[in-house]
C-alpha positions in Angstrom: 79.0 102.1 51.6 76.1 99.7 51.5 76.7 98.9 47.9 80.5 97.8 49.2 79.5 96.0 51.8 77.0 93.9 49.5 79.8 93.2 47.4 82.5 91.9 50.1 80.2 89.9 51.4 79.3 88.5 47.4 83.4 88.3 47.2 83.7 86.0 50.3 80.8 83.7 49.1 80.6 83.7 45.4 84.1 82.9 45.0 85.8 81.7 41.8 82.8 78.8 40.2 84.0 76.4 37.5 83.4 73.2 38.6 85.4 71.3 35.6 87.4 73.8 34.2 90.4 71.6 34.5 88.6 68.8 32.1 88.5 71.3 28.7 92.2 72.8 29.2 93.1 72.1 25.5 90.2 73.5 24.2 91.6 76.7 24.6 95.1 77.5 25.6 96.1 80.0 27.6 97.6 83.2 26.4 98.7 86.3 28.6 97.4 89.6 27.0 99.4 92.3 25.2 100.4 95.5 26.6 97.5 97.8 27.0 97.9 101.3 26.4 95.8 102.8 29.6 95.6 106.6 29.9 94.9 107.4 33.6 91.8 109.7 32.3 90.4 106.7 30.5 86.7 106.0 32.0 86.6 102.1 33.1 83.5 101.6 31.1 86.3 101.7 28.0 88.1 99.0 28.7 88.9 95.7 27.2 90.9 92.9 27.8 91.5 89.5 26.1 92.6 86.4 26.0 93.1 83.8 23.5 89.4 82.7 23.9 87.3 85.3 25.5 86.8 89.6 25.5 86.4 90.9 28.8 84.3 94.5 29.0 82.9 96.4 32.1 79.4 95.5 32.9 76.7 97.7 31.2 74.0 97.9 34.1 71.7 98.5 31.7 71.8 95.8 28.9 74.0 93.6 30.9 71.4 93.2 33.4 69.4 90.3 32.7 72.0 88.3 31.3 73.4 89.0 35.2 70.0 87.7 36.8 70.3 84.3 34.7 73.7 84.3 35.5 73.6 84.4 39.3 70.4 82.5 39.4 71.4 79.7 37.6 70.9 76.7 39.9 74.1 75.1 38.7 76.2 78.2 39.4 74.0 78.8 42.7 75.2 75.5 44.1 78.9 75.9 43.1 79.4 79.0 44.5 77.1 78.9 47.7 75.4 82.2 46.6 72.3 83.2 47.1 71.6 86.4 45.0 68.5 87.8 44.1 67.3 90.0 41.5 67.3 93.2 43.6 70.8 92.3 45.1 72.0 92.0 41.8 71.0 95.3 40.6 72.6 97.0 43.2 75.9 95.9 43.0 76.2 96.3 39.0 74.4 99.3 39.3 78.0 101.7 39.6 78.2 105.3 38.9 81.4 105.9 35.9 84.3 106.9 37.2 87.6 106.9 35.4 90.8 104.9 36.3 92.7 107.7 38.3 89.6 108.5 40.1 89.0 105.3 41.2 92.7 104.3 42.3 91.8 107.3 44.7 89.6 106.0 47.0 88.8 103.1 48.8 86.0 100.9 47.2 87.4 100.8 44.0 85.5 97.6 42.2 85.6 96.8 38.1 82.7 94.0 37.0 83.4 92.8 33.4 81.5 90.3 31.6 82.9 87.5 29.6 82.2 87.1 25.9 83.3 84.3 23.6 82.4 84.9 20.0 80.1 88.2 20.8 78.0 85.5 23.5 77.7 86.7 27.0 79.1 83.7 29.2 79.8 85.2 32.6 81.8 87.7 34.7 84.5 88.3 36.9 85.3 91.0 39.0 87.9 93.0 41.1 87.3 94.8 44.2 89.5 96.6 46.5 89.2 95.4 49.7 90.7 95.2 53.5 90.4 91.9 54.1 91.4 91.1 57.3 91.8 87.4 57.3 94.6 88.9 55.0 96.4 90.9 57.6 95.7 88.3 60.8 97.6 85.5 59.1 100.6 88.1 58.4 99.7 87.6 54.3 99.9 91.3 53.8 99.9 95.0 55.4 96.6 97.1 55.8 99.7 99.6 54.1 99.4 97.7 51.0 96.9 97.4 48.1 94.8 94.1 47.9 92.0 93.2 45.7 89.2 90.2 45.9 88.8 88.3 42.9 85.8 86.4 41.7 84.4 84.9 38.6 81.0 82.8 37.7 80.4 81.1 34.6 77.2 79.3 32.8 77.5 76.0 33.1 77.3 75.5 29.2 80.7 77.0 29.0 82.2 74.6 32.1 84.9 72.4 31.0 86.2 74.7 28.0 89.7 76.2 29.8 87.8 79.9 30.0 88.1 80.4 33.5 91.8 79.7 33.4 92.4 82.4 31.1 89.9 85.4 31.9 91.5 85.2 36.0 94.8 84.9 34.0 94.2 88.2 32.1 92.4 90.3 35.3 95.7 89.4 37.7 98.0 91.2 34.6 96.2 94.0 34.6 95.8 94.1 38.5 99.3 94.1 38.7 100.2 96.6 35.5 97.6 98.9 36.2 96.1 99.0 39.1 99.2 98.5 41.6 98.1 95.7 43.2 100.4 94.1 46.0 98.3 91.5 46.0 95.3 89.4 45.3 92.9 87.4 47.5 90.8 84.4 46.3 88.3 82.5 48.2 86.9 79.1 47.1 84.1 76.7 48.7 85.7 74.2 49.7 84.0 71.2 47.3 85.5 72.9 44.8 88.2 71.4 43.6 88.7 72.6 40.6 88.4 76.3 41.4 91.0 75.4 43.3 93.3 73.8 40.8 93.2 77.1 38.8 94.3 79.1 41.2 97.4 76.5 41.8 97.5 76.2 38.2 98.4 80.5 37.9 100.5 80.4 41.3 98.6 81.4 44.0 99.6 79.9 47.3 97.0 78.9 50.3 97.2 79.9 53.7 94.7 78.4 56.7 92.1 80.7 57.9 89.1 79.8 60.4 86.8 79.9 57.5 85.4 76.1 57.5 83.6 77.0 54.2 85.7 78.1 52.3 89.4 77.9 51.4 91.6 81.3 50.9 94.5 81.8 48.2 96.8 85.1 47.5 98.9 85.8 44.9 101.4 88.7 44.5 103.1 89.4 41.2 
């Protein structure tokens, strides 16, 4: 329970952080992924998704790790995301026993952390967790009946600008919604960020008011 909480508290703050992702749109164009053939006995730490840019694979906590600590104590990223992770913090939320995909659609803290690759270079992560969120249910967004996931992504600032973040929260809504029944999908941005912002617009997620003066809250069902 206490590595949940860590990470719902992480999902509120981090949020989705590309400040210019808007700028480097025709870098790389968006393309939605094939089919993937998903076997319910499949262990998470097998899969991969992709775009037309970028590989997404489940975080190895092992040799994934430090590329994790530079990731979330960038300054840049730090700033854009109102984070404040530390080393430890880190290790305990990327730090999750193997399960496989029907095990985890079982139960209630069901969370799946990939990192981003372009061209075999770690460049960030994004994750889903499972989550009753109850600024969801208060503002009549969704049902506690229903199944909603938080969605978050960081990316080094090296990579800003190039269209990335676009297509990676792209791909993880798909399989969200093809795999993992999702009603829904939650997304919380600081508010300075506008152009977090416009990508969630951009792939059809709707805002709704909240009493969150930090931060501004989208959904998106499928």
């Amino acid at each position: 329970m206490l590595d949940l909480f860590i990470v719902l508290i992480w999902f509120f703050v981090t949020s989705l952080v590309l400040p210019s992702d808007s700028l480097g749109a025709e870098i790389c164009h968006v393309q939605l992924g094939g089919a993937l053939n998903l076997s319910r006995s499949e262990n998470i730490e097998q899969l991969k998704l992709a775009t037309a840019c970028c590989q997404l694979r489940p975080v190895d906590p092992d040799s994934d790790l430090n590329f994790m600590i530079k990731l979330f104590g960038n300054p840049k990223v730090r700033r854009m995301s109102g984070d404040r992770l530390d080393a430890d913090r880190v290790k305990v939320i990327f730090r999750r026993g193997q399960r496989t995909l029907a095990s985890a659609l079982s139960v209630r803290d069901l969370a799946i952390d990939f990192v981003i690759e372009v061209d075999n270079e770690l460049v960030g992560s994004i994750q889903l967790v499972r989550a009753d969120l109850q600024a969801i249910y208060d503002y009549e967004i969704g049902r506690p009946s229903e199944t909603w996931f938080s969605i978050g992504y960081s990316l080094m600032p090296e990579v800003w600008g190039r269209g990335y973040g676009t297509q990676v929260v792209d791909r993880v809504l798909q399989f969200a919604f093809d795999h993992l029944n999702a009603t829904g999908v939650h997304a919380s941005v600081l508010k300075k960020n506008a152009a977090s912002r416009n990508i969630l617009k951009k792939l059809e997620f709707s805002g709704f008011p909240t009493a969150d003066r930090k931060h501004d809250h989208f959904f998106r069902r499928p």
